[in-house]
C-alpha positions as CSV (number, residue, x, y, z in Angstrom):
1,X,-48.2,-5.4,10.7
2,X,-50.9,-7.7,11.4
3,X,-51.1,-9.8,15.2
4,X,-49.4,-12.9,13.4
5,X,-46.7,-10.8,11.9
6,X,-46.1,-9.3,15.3
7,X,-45.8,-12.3,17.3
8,X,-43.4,-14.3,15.1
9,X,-40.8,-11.2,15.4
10,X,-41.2,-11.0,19.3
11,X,-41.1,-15.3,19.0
12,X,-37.3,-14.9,16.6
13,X,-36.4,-11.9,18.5
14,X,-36.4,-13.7,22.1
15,X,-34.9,-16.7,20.5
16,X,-32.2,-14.8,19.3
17,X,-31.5,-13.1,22.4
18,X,-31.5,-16.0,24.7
19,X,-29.5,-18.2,22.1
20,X,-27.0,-15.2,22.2
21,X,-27.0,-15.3,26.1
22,X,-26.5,-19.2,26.1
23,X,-23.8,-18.6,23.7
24,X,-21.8,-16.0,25.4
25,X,-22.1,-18.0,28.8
26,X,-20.6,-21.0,27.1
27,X,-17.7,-18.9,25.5
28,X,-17.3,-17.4,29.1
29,X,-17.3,-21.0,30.8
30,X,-14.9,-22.7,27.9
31,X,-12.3,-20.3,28.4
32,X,-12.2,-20.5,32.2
33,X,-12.0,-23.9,31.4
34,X,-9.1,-24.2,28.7
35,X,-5.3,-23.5,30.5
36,X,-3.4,-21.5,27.5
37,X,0.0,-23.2,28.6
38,X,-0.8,-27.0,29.8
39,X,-2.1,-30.0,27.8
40,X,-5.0,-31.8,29.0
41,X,-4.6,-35.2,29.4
42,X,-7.9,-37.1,28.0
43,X,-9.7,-38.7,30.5
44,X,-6.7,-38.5,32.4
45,X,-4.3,-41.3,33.0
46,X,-4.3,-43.4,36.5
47,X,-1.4,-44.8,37.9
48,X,-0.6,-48.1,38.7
49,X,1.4,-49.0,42.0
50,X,4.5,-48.6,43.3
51,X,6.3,-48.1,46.2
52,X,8.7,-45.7,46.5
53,X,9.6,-43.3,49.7
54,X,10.2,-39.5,50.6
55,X,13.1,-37.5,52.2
56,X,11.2,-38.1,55.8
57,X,11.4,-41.5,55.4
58,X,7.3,-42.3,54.5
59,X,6.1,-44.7,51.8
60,X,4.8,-42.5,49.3
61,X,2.6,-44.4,47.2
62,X,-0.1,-43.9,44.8
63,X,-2.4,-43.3,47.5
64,X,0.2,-41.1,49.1
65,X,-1.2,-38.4,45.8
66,X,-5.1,-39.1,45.9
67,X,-7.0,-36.3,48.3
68,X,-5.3,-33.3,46.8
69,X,-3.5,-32.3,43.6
70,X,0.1,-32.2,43.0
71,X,2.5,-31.0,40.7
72,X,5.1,-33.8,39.7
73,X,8.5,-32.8,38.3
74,X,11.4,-35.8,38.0
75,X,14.9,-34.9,38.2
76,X,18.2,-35.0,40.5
77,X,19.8,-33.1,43.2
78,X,23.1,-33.2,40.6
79,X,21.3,-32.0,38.0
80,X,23.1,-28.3,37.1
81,X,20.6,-26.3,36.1
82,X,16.8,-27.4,34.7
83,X,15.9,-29.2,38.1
84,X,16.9,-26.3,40.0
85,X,15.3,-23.4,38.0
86,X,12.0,-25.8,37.5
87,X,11.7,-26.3,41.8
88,X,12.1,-22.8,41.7
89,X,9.5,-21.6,39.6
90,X,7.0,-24.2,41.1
91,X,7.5,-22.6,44.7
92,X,7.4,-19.1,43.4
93,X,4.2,-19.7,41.9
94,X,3.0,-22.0,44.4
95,X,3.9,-18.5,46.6
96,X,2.2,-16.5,44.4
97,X,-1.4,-18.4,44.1
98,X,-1.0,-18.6,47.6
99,X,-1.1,-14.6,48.1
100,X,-4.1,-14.4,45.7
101,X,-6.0,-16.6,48.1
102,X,-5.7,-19.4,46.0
103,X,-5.6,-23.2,46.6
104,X,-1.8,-24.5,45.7
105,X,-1.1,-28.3,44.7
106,X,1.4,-30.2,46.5
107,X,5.1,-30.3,44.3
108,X,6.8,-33.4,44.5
109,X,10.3,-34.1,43.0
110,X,10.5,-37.8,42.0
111,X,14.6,-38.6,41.8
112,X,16.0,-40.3,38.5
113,X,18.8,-40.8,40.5
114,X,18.1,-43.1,43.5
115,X,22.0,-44.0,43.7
116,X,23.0,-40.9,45.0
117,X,19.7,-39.7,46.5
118,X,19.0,-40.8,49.6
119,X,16.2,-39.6,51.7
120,X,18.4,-37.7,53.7
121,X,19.9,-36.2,50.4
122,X,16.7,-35.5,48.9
123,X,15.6,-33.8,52.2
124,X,18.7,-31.5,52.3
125,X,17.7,-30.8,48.5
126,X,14.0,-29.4,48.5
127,X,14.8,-27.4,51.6
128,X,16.5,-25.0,49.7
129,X,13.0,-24.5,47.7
130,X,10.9,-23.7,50.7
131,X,8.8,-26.4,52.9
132,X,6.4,-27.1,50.8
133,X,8.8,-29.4,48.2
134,X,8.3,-33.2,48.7
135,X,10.8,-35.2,47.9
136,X,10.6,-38.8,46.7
137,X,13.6,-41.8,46.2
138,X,13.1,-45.4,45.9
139,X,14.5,-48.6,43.6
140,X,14.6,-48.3,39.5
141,X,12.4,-51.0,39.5
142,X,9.4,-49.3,41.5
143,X,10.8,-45.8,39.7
144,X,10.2,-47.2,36.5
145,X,6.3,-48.3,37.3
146,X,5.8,-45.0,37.8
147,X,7.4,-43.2,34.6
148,X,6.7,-45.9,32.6
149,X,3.2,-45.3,33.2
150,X,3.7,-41.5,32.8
151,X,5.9,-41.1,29.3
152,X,9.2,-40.1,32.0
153,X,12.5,-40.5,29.9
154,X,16.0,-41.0,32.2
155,X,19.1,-42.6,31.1
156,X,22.2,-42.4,33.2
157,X,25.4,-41.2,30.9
158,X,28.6,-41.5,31.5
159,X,30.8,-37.8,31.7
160,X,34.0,-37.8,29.9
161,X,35.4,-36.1,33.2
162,X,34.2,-39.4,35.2
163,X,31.3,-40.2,37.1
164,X,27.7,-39.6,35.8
165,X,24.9,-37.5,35.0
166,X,20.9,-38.7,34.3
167,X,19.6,-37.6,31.0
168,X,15.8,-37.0,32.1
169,X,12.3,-35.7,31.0
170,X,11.5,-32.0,32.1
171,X,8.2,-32.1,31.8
172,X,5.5,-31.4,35.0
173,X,3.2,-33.7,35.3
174,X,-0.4,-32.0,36.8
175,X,-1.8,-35.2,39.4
176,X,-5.6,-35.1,40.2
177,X,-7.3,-35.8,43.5
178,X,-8.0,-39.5,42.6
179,X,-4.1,-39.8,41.9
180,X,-4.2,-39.6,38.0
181,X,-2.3,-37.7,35.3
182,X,-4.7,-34.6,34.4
183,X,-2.3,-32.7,32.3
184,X,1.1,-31.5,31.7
185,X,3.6,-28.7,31.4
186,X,6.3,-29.0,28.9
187,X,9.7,-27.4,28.7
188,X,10.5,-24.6,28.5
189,X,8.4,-23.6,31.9
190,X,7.8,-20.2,33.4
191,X,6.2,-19.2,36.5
192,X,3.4,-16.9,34.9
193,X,2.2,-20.1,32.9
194,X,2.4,-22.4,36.0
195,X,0.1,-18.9,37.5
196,X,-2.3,-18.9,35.3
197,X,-2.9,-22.5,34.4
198,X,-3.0,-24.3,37.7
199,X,-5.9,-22.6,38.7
200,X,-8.1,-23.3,35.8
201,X,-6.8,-27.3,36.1
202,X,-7.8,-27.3,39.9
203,X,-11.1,-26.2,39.1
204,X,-11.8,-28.3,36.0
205,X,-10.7,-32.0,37.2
């Protein structure tokens, strides 16, 4: 094989080797990068303002979320059974990253029902959940800025037995550090998906 010959197989073989290492890094890096149960908001969403308050008794605002992520589910303390399951699985897996050394979001429980949830109701509420549950009451009008804003369906309906019950979203809405919608969760949840996915999300935003 003459010098030419030599040099233009050493020339393809290295660029075929390094365009094989770039490749495999980038297949490496996109799948840290891409949560197998959550969808990514594009260029996530911010919200607007409102004023609305938690079960101590402090404005929560939008800048009440910007300086670390949360994890936004809206519901009721009436509701029988997807609000309490959902809380659930958010503080189990907000326990579980924890034990792994991992960083954990704030979880926040927005009420669709400010009639009957008062701070002080809404207090009583989370603390079944653990400490680490925030939850958050206001007016319709400043509730609706905020689902509005974030696709939230709730509708109170009447119950043939009397009284009410708030038809609602289920979905959990992944807030970034500068108070935006970065993804979400859709129904039906389970803790291994909140395990996995919340980490890659932290660390892509």
């Amino acid at each position: 094989m003459s010098t030419t010959r030599k040099l233009l197989a050493m020339i393809f073989m290295l660029l075929a080797f390094t365009g094989g290492a770039v490749f495999m890094y980038q297949a490496i890096q996109g799948g840290r990068a891409q949560p197998a149960f959550a969808t990514v908001w594009p260029g996530s969403k911010p919200l607007p303002e409102f004023s609305l308050m938690d079960h101590s008794g402090n404005a929560f605002t939008r800048t009440s979320l910007q300086g670390k992520w949360s994890l936004m589910f809206f519901g009721f303390t009436h509701c029988p059974d997807i609000c309490p399951a959902t809380l659930q699985q958010l503080a189990i897996a907000n326990s579980r990253l924890t034990e792994s050394g991992t960083n954990v979001p704030d979880i926040i429980l927005v009420s669709v029902d400010p009639e009957r949830d008062s701070p002080e109701v809404m207090a009583a509420y989370v603390s079944h959940f653990g400490g680490d549950i925030r939850g958050v009451t206001g007016d319709i009008p400043e509730l609706r800025k905020l689902t509005s804003a974030a696709g939230i369906f709730f509708e109170k309906s009447e119950l043939p037995s009397g009284g009410y019950s708030v038809d609602h979203s289920a979905v959990v809405l992944v807030i970034n550090e500068n108070g935006a919608i970065h993804a979400s969760f859709g129904a039906p949840h389970t803790i291994d998906a909140f395990v996995n996915d919340v980490p890659v999300l932290m660390g892509s935003g």
